[in-house]
C-alpha positions in Angstrom: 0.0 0.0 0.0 1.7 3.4 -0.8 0.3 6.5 0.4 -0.3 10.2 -1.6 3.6 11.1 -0.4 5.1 7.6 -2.0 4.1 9.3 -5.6 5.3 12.3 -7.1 3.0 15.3 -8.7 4.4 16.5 -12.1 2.8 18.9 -14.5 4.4 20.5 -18.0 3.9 23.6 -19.2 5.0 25.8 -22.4 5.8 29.3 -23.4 5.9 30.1 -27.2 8.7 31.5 -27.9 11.2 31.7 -30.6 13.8 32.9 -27.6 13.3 29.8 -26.0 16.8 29.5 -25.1 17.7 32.4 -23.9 14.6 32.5 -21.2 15.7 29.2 -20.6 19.5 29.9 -19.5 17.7 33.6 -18.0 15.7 31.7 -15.7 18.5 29.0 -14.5 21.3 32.2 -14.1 18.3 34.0 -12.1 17.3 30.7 -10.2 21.2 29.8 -9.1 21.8 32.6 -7.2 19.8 31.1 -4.6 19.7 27.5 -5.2 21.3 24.6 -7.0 21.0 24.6 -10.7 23.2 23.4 -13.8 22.1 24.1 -17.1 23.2 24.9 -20.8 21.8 26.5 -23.8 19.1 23.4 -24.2 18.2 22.4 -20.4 18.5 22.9 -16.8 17.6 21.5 -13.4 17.1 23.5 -10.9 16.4 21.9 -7.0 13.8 24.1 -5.3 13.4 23.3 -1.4 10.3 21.6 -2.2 10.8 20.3 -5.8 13.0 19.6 -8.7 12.5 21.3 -12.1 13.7 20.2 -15.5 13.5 22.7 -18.1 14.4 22.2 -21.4 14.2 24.8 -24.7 10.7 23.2 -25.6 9.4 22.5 -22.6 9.0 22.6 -18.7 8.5 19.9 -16.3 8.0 19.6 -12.8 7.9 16.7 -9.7 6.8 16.5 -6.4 3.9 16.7 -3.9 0.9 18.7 -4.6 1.8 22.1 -2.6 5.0 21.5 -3.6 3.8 21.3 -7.7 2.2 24.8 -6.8 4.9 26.6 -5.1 7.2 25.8 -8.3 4.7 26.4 -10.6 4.4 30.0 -8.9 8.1 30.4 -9.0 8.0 29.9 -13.1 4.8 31.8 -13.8 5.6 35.0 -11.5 9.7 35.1 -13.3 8.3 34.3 -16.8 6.3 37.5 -16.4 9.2 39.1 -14.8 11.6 38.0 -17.7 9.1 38.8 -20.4 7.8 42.6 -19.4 8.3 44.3 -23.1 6.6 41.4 -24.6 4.2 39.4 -22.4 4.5 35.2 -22.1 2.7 32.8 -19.8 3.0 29.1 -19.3 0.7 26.9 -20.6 0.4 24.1 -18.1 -1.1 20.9 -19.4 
């Protein structure tokens, strides 16, 4: 019997972009100023306290419990606006 904390929450999202890259390695510079995150021009990973994201230049997805899944799905949306001021983006979560 496993319990709603054996499984992990993921969702994906998307941002159209044709600068997919560059918000990508944007994010991951912003992001590892405060915690752990490798990347290059085509992914990242970045370890939030309470989950792990994997970003990659076509797509976003994230693991872990359900307040968790919120908390970095918050941290995306509210820099993707941040990042994208002169010309407006939002993930589309799926």
């Amino acid at each position: 019997m496993t319990s709603s904390t054996d499984t992990p929450f993921s969702t994906q999202g998307q941002v159209a972009t044709p600068e997919a890259s560059r918000y990508l390695q944007r994010l991951c510079y912003h992001f590892s100023r405060k915690i752990k995150v490798q990347y290059d021009s085509l992914q990242g990973e970045a370890q939030f306290p309470w989950g792990h994201c994997s970003l990659r230049a076509d797509e976003c997805t994230l693991a872990d419990d359900a307040l968790a899944l919120a908390r970095v799905r918050h941290a995306i949306d509210a820099h993707v606006a941040l990042f994208s001021r002169k010309n407006p983006m939002q993930v589309e979560w799926v």
